[in-house]
C-alpha positions in Angstrom: 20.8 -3.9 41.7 22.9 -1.3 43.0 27.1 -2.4 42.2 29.7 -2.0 44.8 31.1 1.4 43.0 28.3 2.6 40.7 24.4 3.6 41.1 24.0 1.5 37.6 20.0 1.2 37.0 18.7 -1.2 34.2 15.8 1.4 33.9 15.3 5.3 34.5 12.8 4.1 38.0 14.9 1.8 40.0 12.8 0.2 43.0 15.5 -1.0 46.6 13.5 -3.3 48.8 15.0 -6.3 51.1 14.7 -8.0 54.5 16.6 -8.3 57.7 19.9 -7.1 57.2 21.7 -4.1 57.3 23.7 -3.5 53.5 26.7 -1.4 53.1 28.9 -0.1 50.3 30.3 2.6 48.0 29.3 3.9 44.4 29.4 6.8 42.1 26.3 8.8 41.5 26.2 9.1 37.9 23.2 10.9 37.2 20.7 13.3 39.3 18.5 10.9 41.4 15.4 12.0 42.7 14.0 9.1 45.9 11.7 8.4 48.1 12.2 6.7 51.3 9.4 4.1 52.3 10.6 2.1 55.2 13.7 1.9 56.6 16.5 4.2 57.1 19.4 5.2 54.6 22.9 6.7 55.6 25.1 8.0 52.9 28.6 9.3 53.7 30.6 11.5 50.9 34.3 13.2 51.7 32.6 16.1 53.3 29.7 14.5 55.8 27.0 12.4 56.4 23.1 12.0 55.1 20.9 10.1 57.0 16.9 9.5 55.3 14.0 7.7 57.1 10.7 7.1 56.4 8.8 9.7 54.8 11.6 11.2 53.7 12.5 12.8 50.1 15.9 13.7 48.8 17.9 14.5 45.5 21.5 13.1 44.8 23.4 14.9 43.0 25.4 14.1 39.7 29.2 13.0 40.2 29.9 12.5 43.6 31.1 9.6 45.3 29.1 8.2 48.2 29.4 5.6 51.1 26.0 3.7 51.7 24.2 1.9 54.8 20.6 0.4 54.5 18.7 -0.3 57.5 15.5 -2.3 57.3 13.2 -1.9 60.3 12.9 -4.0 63.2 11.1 -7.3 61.5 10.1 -5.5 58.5 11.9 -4.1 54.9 13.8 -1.4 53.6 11.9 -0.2 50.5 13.1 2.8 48.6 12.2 4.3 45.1 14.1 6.4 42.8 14.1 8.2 39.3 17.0 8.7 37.6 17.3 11.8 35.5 19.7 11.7 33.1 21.5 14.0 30.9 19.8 13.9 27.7 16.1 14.1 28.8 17.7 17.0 30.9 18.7 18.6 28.0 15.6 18.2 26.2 13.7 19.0 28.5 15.6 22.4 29.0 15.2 22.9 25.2 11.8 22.8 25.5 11.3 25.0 28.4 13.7 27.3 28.3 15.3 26.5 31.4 19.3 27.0 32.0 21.2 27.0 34.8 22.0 30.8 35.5 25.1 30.7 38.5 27.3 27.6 39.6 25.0 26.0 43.0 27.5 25.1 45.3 25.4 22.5 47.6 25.9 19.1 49.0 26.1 15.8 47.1 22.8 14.6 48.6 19.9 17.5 49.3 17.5 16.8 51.1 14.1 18.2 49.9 11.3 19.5 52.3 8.1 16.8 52.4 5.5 18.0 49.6 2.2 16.9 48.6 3.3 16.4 45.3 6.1 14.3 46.1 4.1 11.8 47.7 1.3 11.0 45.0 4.3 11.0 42.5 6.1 8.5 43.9 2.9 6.5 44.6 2.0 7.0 41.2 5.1 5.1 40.5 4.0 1.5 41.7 2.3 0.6 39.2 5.7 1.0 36.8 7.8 -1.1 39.2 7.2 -4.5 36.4 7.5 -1.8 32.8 10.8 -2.5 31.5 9.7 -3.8 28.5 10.8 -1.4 25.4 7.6 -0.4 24.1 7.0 1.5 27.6 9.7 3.7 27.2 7.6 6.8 26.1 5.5 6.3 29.5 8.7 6.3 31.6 9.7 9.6 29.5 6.5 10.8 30.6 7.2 9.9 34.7 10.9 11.7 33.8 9.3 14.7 32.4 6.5 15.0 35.2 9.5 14.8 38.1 11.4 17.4 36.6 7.9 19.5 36.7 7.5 18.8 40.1 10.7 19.4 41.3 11.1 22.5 39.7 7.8 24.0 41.2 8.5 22.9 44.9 12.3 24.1 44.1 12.8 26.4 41.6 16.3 27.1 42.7 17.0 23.5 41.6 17.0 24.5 37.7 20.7 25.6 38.7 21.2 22.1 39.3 19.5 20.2 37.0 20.3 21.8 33.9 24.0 22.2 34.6 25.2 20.0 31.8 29.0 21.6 32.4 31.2 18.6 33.6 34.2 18.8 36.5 36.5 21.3 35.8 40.2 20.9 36.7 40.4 21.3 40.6 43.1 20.6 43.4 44.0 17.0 42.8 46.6 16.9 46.3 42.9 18.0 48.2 40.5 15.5 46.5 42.5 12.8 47.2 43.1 12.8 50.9 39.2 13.9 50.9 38.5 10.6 48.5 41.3 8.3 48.9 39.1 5.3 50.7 36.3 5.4 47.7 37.5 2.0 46.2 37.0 3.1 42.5 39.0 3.0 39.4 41.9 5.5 38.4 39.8 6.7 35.5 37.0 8.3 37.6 39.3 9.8 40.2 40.3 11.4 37.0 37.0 12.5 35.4 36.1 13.9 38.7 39.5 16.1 39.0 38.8 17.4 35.2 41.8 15.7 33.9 42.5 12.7 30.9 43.9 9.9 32.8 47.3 10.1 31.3 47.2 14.0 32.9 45.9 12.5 35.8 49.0 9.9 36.3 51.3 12.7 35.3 50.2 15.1 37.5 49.4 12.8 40.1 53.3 11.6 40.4 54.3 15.3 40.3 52.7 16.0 43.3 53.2 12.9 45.4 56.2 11.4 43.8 54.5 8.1 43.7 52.1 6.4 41.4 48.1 6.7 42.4 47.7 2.7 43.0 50.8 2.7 45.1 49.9 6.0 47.2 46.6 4.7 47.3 47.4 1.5 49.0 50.4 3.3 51.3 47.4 5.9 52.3 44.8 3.7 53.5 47.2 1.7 55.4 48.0 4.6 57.4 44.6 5.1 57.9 43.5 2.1 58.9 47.0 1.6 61.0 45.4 4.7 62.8 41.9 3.5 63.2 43.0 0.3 64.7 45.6 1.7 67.3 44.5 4.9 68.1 40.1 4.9 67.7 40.1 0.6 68.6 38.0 -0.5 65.8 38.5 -4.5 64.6 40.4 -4.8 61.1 36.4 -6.3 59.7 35.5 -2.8 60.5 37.9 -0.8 58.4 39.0 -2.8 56.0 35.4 -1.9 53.3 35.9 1.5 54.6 38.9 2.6 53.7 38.5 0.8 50.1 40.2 -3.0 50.2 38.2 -5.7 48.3 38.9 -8.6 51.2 39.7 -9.0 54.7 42.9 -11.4 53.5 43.9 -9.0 50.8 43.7 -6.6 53.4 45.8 -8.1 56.2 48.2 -9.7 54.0 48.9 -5.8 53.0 49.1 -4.8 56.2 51.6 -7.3 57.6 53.7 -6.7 54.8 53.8 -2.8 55.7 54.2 -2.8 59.1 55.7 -6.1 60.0 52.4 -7.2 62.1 49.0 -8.6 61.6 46.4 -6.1 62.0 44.9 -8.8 64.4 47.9 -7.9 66.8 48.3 -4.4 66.9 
């Protein structure tokens, strides 16, 4: 299952499928995800802009990024996606064995979205019959299915070793930027700081240098305003910004509101 804040899969191939509804939510992209999309469409959101996937369609998300979600099953029919999760240390074997190494910095979006390939196809359908392996005498097959991805996606892309085998981790960047880009991912204070390259004592330290308040207090202030904005200025219902701009609960939300600005968000 996919968490509210984290892609967290129990196994390396991690299988998405449900009925009727549409399913929305937030998480962080720990490792380099390579997915198919079956049925259904798939709308992911970072600070930047928006990715939509439909059927048919291929695409690999990048490593440390945060990422809004929206899955759309089809009229009377599922959403079904599949993806493989390549993580750091078959990477890293993997470039030991080959030789590969990332040779410049590839600036590109959280989620690329990778032209439709023959190979792509039968590897994913190939995949299938793995959906019920989990037990852990079939881990040296599933390092097999990891190994053969990497081999496909490096002959359809081979601009992608730049990518893949970039084992460096976020270096120290503007933290006053990255938080008015991030500030509605509902995470915890930690990964804000792992993805500004800073401890989480640095993190606080810094943090109240720059905005003279500490991050859960600026954090709470900030999507108030935003959602103070949304609701007066664009219209939108306080059920429609409330997951948005990062509050756990409607209630929570409100009861937050009223006590900033004197007024239910019900009224405004």
């Amino acid at each position: 299952m996919l968490t509210k804040n984290q892609i967290s899969p129990q196994s390396e191939i991690h299988y998405s499928c449900y009925y009727t509804r549409s399913r929305g939510g937030e998480q962080f992209i720990p490792e380099h995800a390579f997915s198919y999309q079956i049925s259904g469409n798939l709308t992911l959101t970072d600070a930047n802009k928006e990715y939509t996937s439909g059927p048919g369609d291929f695409r690999l998300s990048r490593r440390n990024h945060l990422v809004k979600f929206l899955k759309q099953p089809p009229p009377g029919g599922e959403f079904k996606s599949v993806s493989v999760f390549l993580d750091q240390t078959t990477l890293r074997n993997f470039s030991i064995e080959y030789g590969y190494r990332a040779e410049k910095n590839h600036e590109s979006d959280s989620i690329i979205s990778l032209k439709p390939n023959p190979l792509y196809k039968s590897y994913m359908e190939s995949l299938l019959p793995y959906e019920q392996i989990q037990q852990p005498g079939d881990k040296n097959l599933l390092s097999l299915k990891l190994r053969e991805a990497i081999l496909i996606l490096l002959q359809a892309n081979p601009e992608l070793k730049d990518v893949l085998f970039d084992f460096s981790e976020p270096g120290k960047i503007d933290l006053e930027g990255f938080m008015n880009k991030n500030f509605h991912f509902n995470v915890q204070l930690k990964r804000f700081a792992y993805l500004t390259g800073r401890s989480l004592a640095t993190f606080k330290r810094d943090f109240e240098k720059i905005f003279h308040l500490t991050p859960s207090r600026w954090l709470q202030h900030r999507r108030l305003q935003e959602a103070h904005y949304q609701i007066k200025e664009e219209g939108k219902a306080p059920s429609e910004v409330y997951l948005e701009l990062g509050f756990e609960d409607l209630s929570h939300f409100s009861f937050a509101f009223k006590k900033a600005f004197g007024v239910a968000p019900s009224r405004i």
